[in-house]
N, C-alpha and C positions, 0 to 999 in steps of 0.2 A: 632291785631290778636285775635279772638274771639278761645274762645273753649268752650267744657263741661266737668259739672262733674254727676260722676254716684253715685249715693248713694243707698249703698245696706243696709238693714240691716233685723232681726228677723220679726221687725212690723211695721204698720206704724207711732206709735209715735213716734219710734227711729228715722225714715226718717225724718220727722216734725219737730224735736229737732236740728236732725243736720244739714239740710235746714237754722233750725233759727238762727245755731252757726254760719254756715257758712257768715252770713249776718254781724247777729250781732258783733260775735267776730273776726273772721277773715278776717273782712271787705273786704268781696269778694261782686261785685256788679252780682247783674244776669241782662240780657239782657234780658231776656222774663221770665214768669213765669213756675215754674217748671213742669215738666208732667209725667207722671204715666207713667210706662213701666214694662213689663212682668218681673216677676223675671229669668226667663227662660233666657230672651233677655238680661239684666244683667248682669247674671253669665256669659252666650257666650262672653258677651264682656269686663268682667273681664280677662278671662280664654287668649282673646288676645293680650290684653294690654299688662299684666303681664308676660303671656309667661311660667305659672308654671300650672300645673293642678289643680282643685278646691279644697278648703278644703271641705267648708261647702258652701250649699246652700241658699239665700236670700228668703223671706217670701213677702218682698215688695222692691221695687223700684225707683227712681225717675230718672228724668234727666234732669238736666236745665242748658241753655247755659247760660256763663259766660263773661262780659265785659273786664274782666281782660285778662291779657296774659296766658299762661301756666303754664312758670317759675315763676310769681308771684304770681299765686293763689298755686302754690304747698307750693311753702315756707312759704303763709300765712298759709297755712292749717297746716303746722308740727309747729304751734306754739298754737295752738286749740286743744281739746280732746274730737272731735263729738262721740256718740253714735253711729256710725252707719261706716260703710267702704266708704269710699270716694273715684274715683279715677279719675283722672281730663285726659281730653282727646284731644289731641291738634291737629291740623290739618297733623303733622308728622305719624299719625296712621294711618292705612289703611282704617278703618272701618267711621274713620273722615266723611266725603263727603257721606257717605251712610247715618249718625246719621244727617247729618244735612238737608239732603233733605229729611225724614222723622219727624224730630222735631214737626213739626206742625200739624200732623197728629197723632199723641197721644194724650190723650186726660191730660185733666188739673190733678194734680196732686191736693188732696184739702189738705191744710193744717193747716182747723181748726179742733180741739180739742173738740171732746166729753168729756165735764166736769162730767156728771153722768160716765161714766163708767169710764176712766182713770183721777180723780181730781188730782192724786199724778204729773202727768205730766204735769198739767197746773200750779200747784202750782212751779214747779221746774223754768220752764221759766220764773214764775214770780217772781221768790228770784233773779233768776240771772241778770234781768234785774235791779230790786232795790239794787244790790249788786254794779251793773257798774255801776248806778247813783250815788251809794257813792264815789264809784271810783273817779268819774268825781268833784264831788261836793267838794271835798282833793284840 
């Protein structure tokens, strides 16, 4: 049982980082590549999920369906500390069947990294990647 998750955050490096956490650390597989979504469209469908009124507003957005089940990528996720607000969205959601018959009609989500203007942000993915090589290397 496929789902998705929506990731909101301030900018789009935050999106980016936590896209890569979500990969890298919380070994969540995506089933297709992530796509760019209105932060409008977002927050609306935060604002469902959750069932509480907003606090604060998203800047950027993403959304990409997930190989994983629901209950798995939740629990992967509370064991990771993305950058960004995550909310995984399973086919029990109402809005489910609407996100998924427009998925592909969004457009790709990019998430490479302008090195001139945010380097502090490529450098950080790149400690943590040589960081879990140590890891691994133990």
């Amino acid at each position: 049982m496929k789902s998705f998750a929506l990731v909101r955050a301030d900018d789009s490096d935050k999106v980016k980082i936590a896209l890569h956490d979500l990969e890298r650390y919380g070994h969540i597989q995506f089933s297709a590549n992530p796509r760019c979504i209105e932060p409008d469209i977002a927050d609306d469908l935060l604002v469902s999920v959750m069932g509480v009124p907003l606090k604060s507003k998203c800047n950027s957005a993403a959304l990409v369906e997930l190989n994983n089940h629901a209950g798995a990528a939740i629990s992967r996720l509370k064991k990771i500390h993305p950058p960004a607000h995550i909310i995984i969205i399973s086919p029990r959601h109402k809005m489910f069947e609407e996100l998924a018959g427009k998925f592909q009609k969004y457009p790709e989500f990019d998430r490479t990294f302008n090195q001139q203007k945010h380097p502090d942000n490529l450098s950080m993915v790149q400690e943590k990647e040589e960081a879990d090589k140590a890891v691994q290397n133990e």
